[in-house]
N, C-alpha and C positions, 0 to 999 in steps of 0.2 A: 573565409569560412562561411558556411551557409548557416547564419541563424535561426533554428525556431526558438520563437518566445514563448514564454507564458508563466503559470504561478505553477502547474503541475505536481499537484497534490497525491500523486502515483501517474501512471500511465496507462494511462485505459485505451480502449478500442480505439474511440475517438483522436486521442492521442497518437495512436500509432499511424493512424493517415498522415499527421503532419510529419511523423518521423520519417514514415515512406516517401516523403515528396521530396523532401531535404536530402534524403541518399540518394535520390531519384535524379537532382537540378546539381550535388556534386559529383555525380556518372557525368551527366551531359558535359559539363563543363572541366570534366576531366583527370578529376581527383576525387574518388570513393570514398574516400575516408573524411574530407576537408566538408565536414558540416560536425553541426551538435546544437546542443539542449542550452540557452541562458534561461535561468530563473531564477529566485527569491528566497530568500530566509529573514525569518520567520514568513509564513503564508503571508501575503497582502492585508488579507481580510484583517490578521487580527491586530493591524497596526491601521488600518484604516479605519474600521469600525469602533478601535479602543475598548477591543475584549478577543478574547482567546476563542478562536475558531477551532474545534477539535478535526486534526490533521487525518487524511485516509491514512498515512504512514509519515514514519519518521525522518530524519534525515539520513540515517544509516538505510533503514528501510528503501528512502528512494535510490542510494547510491548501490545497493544489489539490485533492485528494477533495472536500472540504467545498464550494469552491464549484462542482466540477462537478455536484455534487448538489442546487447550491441553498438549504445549510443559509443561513439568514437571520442565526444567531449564533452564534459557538461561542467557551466562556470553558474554557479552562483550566485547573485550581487544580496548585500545583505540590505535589507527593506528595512528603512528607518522611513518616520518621520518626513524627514528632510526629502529623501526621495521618495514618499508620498506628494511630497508637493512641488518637484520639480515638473517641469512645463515639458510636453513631449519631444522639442525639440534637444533642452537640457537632458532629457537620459539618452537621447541617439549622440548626442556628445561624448558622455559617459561611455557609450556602449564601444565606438569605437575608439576609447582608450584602455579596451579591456580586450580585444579581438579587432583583428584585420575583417572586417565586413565584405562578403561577395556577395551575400543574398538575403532574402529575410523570407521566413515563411508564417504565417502565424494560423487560427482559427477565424470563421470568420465573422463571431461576436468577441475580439480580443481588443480589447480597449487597456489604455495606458497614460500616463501622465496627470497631471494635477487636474481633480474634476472627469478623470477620464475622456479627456481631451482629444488623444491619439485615435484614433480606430483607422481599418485596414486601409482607407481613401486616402488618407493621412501619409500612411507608410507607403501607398503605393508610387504617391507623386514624390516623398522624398526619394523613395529605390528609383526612380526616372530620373532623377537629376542626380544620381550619384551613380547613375551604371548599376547599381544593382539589380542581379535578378530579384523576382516577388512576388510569393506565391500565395493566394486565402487559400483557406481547405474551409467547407462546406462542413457544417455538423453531421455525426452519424446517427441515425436513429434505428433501433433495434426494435423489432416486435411495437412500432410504434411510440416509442421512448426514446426522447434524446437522451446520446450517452453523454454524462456529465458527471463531474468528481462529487456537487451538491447531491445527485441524486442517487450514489454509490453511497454518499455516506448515511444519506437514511436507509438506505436497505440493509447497510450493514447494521444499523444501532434497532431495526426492526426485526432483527436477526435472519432476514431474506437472505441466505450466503449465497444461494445457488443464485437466482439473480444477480449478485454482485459480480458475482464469474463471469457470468456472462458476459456482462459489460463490460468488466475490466482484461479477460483471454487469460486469466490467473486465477486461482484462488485469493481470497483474501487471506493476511496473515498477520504478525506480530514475532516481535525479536525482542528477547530479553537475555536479563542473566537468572540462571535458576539457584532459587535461594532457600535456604530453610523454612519450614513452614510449622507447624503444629502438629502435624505429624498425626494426623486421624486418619488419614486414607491409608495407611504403612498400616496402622489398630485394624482399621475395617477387612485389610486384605488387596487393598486398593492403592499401592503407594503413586504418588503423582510427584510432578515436578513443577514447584511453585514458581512461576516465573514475574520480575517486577512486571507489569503490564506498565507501558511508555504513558503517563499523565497527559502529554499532549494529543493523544491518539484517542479517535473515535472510539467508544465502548459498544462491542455488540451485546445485541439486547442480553437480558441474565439468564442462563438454563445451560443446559448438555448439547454437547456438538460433538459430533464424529471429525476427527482432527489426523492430519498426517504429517508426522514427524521426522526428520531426517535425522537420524545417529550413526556415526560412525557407518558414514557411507551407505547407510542404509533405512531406508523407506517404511517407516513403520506406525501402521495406526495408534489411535491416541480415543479417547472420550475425556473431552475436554469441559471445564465446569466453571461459567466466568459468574459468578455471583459471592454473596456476602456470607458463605456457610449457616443458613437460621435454624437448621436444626441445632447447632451447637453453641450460636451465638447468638445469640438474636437481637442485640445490641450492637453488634460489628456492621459499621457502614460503610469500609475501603471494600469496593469489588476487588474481588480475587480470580484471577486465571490461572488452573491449576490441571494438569493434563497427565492422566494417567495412560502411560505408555504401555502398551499391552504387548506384551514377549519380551519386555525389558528388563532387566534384573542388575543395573548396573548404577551407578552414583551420578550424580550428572550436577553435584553443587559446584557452583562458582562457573559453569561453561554457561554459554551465550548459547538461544537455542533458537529455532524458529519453529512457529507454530502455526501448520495451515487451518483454517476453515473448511469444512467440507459441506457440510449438512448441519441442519437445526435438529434435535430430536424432540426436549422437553423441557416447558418451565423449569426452572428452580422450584424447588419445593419446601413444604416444613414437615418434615418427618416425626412419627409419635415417638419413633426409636432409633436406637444407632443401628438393631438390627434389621428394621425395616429400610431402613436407608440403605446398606450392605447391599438386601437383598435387591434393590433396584437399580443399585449400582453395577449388579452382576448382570441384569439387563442389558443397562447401557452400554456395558461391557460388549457385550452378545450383538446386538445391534450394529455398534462402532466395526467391525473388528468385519462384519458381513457389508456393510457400507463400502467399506473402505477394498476389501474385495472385488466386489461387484465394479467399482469406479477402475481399480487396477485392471479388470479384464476388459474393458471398454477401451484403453489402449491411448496412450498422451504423454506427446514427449515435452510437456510443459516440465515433467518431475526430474525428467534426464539431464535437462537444459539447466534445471535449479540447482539439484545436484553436482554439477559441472561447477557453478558459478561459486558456489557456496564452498566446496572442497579449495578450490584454489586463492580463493578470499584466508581460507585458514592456514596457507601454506606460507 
């Protein structure tokens, strides 16, 4: 099997050159399919540094990434500790009693082992003495920007979503169960679907986002609200991600949903009233709903491919 390595915190741009070089050295060598993804659980980071790294996506999250893209295989080793401080010969020990080894591809700032030991010089001379192919992949840089998962997650928590796209050839998103809520926006005229937001996950900045929701097979805008409700609470400090589905009229408690990012519109705010709130709500409404439009006639079969992957996950 053709390994690529890494901690892969989603799969971005960047990411996808390593995927393509790995399908690319298992064509040559014979077998299309005989490569895949090893990575880590929990992130690296937050076992090395001894505090909670907030993740681009989950672990459910990265395991619908993986097959919208196709990966053929992906093994996870769980990141303790221990394998923090194993020497980088100790985890290719490891590695190949977890997979038959034909190849290694990595990035080519990918360091590993106790001290960060390994890097790609490293792997190169042991894939020589072991017959393996071995490939670096060169970073990508966009618009002058390296693409990297650090630098995706501050555009997301800056609320930059459309930059984050970019980078990553996806929308940014989130997967929950939707749950009961308080039930103001049902009052306002505005019912939404409170979803738990995943604790371990980046939080994008607090305000209104044009959002696209997939229900029942079908592709439908959202005006999504990730902040602390202060016009009614002003005491409440769990951010809340709550997305009113606009043409929706149907119950959606206890279902698993996903929620894409589209666009930023507007801070959070503090309203004098519930009916001045209402009325900007109908706004956003207005806005979202012309957004989301406007992006459908621009033509992306990112949503077909999602929708594909997401129906047969539930089947």
């Amino acid at each position: 099997m053709i390994v690529v390595l890494g901690a892969f915190d989603g799969f971005h741009l960047g990411h996808r050159l390593l995927l393509d070089r790995a399908a690319e050295l298992a064509s040559e060598n014979g077998c299309s399919d005989d490569w895949g993804v090893v990575t880590f659980s929990p992130h690296p980071g937050s076992v090395v540094k001894n505090r909670e790294i907030p993740v681009l996506f989950t672990e459910s999250e990265r395991d619908i990434l993986a097959r919208y893209l196709g990966i053929p295989r992906t093994i996870k080793i769980p990141f303790t500790p221990e394998l923090a401080s194993a020497s980088p010969d100790e985890f290719l020990v490891l590695l190949e009693t977890l997979v038959r080894v034909s190849g290694i591809v990595v990035g080519k700032d990918f360091r590993f082992g106790r001290d960060r030991g390994g890097d790609t010089g490293y792997l190169r001379s042991v894939s020589r003495s072991k017959n393996w192919l071995f490939s670096e992949v060169e970073p990508l840089f966009i618009d002058g920007e390296k693409v990297g998962s650090s630098s995706i997650r501050s555009h997301v928590a800056h609320g930059e979503i459309r930059t984050a796209r970019k980078l990553m050839g996806y929308p940014f998103f989130f997967e929950g169960e939707v749950v009961p809520g308080a039930g103001r926006g049902r009052k306002l005229g505005f019912p939404t679907a409170n979803v738990h937001y995943p604790a371990e996950k980046v939080m994008p900045r607090r305000g209104v986002y044009v959002a696209s929701v997939l229900v029942d097979s079908q592709w439908l805008p959202g005006a999504l609200n990730v902040g602390i409700n202060p016009t009614f609470v002003p005491e409440e400090v769990r951010v809340r991600a709550e997305t009113h589905i606009i043409g929706y009229n149907g119950t959606l408690y206890n279902r698993r949903i996903l929620v894409f990012l589209e666009q930023f519109l507007r801070d959070e705010e503090k309203f004098d009233s519930a009916a001045a709130l209402a009325e900007q709500m109908k706004a956003d409404v207005e806005r979202a709903r012309d957004i989301f439009e406007s992006l459908r006639m621009q033509g992306c079969d990112v949503y077909e491919r999602l929708a594909g992957v997401l129906e047969k996950q539930e089947m």
